[in-house]
C-alpha positions in Angstrom: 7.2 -7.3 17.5 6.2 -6.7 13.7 6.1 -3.0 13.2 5.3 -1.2 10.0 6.0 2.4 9.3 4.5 4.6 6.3 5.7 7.2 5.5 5.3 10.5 2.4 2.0 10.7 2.4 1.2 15.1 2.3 -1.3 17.9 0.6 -0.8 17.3 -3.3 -2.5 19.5 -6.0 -4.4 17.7 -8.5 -2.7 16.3 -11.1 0.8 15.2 -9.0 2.4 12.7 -7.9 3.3 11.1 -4.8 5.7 7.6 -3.2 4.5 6.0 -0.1 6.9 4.2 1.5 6.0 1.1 3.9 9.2 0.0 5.7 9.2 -2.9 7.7 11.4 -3.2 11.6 11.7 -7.1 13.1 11.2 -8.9 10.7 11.8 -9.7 6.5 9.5 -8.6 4.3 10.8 -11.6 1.7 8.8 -13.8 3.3 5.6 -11.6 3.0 2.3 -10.4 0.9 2.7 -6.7 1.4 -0.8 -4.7 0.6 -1.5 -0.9 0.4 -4.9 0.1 1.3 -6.6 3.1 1.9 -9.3 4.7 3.5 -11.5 7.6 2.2 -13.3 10.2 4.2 -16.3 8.0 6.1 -15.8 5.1 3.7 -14.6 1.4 4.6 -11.1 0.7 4.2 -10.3 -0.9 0.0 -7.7 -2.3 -1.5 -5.1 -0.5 -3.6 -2.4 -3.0 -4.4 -0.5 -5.8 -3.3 2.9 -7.4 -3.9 4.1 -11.2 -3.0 7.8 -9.8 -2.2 9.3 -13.5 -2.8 8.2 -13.2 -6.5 7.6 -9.7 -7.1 4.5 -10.5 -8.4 2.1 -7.6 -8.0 -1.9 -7.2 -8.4 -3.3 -3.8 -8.6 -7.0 -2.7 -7.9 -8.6 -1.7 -11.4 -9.4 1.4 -10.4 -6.0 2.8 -9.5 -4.2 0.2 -12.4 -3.6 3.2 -15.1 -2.4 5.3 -12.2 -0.4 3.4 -9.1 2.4 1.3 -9.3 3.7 -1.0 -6.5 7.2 -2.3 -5.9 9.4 -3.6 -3.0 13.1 -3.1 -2.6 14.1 -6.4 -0.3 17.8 -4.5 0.6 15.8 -1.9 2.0 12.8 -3.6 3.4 10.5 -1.6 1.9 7.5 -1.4 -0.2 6.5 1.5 -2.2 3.6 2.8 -3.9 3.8 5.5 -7.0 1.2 7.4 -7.2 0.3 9.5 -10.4 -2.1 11.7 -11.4 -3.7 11.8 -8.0 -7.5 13.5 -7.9 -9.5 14.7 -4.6 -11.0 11.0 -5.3 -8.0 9.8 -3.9 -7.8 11.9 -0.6 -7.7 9.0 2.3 -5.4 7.8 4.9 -3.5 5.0 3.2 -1.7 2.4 5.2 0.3 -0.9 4.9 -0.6 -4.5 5.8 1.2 -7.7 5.8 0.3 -11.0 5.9 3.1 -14.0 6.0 2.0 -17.1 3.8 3.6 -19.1 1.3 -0.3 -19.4 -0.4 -1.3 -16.4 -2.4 -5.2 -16.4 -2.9 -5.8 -13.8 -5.4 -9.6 -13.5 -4.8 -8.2 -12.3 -1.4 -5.0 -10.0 -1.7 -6.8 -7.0 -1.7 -9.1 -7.7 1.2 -8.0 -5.6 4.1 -9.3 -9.0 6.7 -6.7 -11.1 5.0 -3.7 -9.6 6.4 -2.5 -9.7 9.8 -0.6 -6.6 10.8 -0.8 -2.9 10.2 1.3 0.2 10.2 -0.4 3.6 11.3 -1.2 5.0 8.1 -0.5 8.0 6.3 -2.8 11.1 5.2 -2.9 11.9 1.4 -4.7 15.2 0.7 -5.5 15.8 -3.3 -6.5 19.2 -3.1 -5.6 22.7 -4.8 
């Protein structure tokens, strides 16, 4: 079974900086499109950033662009997510999804119904 794991999400004071790690067990995450999403306080679920593992090729919402950075380490089977600069705006569980194609739709990558499987999430306080 496909299990994803997030992990160093925590309370961080305005202005800092945080990784999230999404580390994959049963399977590769070569063979993957790898998004990070989050969910605000009584908002839907949006897309933060995605990464096609095989290419490294990366797409990043506009609204986190100046700010987040994605990456994936294949050795490890991992995908990461920098965050800098965080604000309270940025408070929300975040969590990983993964979807295995070959066909990368960009319209879609950071549509939370285009990916298949899900890891628990992790809570990201901004807050002094």
């Amino acid at each position: 079974q496909l299990q994803l794991v997030e992990s160093g999400g925590g309370l961080v004071q305005p202005g800092g900086s945080l990784t999230l790690s999404c580390t994959a067990s049963n399977f590769n995450l070569k063979n993957y499109v790898i998004g990070w999403f989050r969910r605000p306080p009584g908002q839907d679920r949006e897309g933060v950033a995605c990464i096609v593992m095989a290419r490294g090729r990366t797409y990043t919402s506009d609204s986190v662009k100046d700010r987040f950075v994605i990456s994936g380490d294949n050795a490890a089977n991992t995908v990461y997510l920098q965050m800098n600069n965080l604000s309270a705006e940025d408070t929300a569980v975040y969590s990983c999804g993964v979807r295995h194609t070959s066909v990368v739709i960009p319209a879609r990558v950071l549509e939370p119904d285009w990916y298949d499987t899900w890891g628990q999430g992790t809570q990201v306080t901004v807050s002094s």
